[in-house]
C-alpha positions as protocol buffer text, in pm:
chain_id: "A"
residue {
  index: 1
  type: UNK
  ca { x: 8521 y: 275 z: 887 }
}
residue {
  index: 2
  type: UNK
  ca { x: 8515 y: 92 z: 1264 }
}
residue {
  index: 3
  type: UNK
  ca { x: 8898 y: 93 z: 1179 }
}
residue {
  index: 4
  type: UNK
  ca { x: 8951 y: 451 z: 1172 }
}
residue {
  index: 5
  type: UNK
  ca { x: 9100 y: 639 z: 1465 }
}
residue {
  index: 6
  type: UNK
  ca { x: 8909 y: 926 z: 1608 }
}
residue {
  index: 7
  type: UNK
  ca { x: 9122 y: 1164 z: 1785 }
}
residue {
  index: 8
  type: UNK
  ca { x: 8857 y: 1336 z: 2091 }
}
residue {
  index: 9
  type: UNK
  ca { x: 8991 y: 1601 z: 2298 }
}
residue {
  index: 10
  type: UNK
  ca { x: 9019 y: 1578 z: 2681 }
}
residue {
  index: 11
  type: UNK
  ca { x: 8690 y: 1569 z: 2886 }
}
residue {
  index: 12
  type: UNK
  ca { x: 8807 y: 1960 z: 3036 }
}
residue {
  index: 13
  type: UNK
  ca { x: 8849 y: 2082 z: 2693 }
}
residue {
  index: 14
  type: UNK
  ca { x: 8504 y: 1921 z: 2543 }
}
residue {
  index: 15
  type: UNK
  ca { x: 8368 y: 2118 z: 2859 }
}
residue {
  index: 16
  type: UNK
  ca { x: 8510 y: 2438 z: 2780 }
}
residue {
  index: 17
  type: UNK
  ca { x: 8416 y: 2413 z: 2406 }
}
residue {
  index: 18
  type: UNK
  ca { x: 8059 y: 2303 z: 2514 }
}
residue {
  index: 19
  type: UNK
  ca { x: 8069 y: 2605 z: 2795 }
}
residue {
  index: 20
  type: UNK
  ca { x: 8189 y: 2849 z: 2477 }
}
residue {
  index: 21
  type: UNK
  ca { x: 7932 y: 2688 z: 2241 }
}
residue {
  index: 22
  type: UNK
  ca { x: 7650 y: 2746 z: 2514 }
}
residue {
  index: 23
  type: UNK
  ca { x: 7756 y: 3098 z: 2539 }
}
residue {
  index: 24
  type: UNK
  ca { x: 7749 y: 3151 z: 2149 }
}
residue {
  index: 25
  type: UNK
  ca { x: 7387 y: 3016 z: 2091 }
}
residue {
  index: 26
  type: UNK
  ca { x: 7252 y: 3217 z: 2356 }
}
residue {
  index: 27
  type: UNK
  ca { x: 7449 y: 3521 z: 2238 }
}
residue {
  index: 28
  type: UNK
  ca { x: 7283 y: 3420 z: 1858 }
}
residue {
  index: 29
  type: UNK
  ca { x: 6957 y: 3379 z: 2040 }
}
residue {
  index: 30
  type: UNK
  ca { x: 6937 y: 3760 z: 2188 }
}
residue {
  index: 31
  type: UNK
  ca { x: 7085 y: 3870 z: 1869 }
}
residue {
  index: 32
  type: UNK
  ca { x: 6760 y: 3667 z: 1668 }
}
residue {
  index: 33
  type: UNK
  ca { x: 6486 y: 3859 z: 1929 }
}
residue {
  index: 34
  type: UNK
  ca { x: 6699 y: 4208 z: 1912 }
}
residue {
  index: 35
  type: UNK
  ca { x: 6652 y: 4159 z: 1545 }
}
residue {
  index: 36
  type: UNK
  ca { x: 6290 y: 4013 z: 1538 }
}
residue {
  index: 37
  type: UNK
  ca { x: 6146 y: 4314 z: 1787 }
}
residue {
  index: 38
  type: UNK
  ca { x: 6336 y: 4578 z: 1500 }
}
residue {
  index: 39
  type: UNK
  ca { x: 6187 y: 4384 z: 1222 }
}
residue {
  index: 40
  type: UNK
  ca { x: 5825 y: 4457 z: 1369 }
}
residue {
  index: 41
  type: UNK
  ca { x: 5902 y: 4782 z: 1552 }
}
residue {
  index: 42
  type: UNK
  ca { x: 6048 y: 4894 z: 1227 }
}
residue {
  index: 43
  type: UNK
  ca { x: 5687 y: 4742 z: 1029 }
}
residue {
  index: 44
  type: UNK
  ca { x: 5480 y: 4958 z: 1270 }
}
residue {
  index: 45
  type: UNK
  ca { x: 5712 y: 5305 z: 1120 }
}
residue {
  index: 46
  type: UNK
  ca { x: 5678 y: 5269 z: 830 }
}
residue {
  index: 47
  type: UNK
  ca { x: 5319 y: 5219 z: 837 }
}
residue {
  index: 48
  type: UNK
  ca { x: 5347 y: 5474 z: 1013 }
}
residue {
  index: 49
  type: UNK
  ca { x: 5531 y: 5709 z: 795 }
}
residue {
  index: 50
  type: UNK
  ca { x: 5316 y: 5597 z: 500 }
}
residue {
  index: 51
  type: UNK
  ca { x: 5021 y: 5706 z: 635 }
}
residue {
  index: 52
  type: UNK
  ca { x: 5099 y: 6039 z: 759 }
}
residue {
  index: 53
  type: UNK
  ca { x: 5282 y: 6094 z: 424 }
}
residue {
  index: 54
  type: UNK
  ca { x: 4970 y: 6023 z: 203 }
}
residue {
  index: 55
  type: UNK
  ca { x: 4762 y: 6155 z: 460 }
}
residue {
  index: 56
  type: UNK
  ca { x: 4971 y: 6512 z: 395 }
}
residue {
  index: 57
  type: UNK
  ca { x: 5081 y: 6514 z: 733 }
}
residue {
  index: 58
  type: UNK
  ca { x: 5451 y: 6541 z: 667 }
}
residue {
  index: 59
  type: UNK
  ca { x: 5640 y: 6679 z: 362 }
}
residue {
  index: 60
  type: UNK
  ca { x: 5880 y: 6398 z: 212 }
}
residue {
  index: 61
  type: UNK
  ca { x: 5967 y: 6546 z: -97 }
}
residue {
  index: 62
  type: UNK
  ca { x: 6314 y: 6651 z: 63 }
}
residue {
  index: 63
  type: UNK
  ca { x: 6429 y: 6347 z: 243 }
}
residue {
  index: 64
  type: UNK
  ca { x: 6743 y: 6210 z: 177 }
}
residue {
  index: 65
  type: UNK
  ca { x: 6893 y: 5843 z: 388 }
}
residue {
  index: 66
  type: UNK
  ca { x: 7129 y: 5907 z: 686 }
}
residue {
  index: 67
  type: UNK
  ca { x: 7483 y: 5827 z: 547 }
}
residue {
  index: 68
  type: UNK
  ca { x: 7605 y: 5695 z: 892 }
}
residue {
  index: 69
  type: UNK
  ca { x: 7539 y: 5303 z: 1001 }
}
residue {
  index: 70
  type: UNK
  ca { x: 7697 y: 5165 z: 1333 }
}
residue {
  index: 71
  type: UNK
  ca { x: 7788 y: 4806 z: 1304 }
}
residue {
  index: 72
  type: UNK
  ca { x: 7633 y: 4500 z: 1535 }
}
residue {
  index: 73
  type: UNK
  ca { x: 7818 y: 4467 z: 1842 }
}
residue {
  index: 74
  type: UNK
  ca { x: 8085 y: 4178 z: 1888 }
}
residue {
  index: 75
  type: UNK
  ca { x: 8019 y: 3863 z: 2121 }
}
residue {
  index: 76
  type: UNK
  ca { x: 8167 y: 3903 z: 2464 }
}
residue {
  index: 77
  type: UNK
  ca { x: 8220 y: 3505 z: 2428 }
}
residue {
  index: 78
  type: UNK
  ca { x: 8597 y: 3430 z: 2423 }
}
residue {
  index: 79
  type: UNK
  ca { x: 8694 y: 3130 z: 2189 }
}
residue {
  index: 80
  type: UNK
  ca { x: 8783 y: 2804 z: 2397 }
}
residue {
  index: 81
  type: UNK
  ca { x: 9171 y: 2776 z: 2462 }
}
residue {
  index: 82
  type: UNK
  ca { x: 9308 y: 2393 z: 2458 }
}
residue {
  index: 83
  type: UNK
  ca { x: 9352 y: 2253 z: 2797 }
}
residue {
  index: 84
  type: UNK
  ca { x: 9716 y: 2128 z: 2875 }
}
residue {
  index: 85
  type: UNK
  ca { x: 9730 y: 1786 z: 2944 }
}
């Protein structure tokens, strides 16, 4: 295995794939709290709406899902272009 050649990139293009990689984990890292704060925002509704349902507070005996869903946003992270020698 010492024997086998290893092809590594140029030190500028291992720095802008780490740069991009940096970018991507902190993009996945706002994305994990956006989704953590719904998670518990979403907890405290439905509590929430279970309450004032069995409580009598709202009629639910009608309600139907919404049909429309809007998709996550994309990352504003471009992917890292070689660097010319």
């Amino acid at each position: 295995m010492k024997e086998i050649p290893v092809p590594l990139p140029e030190i500028e293009e291992q720095e802008v794939i780490a740069d991009y990689l940096e970018k991507q984990d902190e993009y996945i890292t706002i994305l994990q709290n956006r989704i953590e704060s719904g998670i518990d925002l979403l907890q405290e509704k439905r509590q929430a709406l279970i309450t004032a349902a069995v409580t009598g507070q709202i009629d639910v005996t009608d309600w139907e899902p919404p049909e429309d869903d809007e998709p996550a946003p994309e990352p504003e992270a471009e992917p890292p272009k070689a660097v010319e020698p």
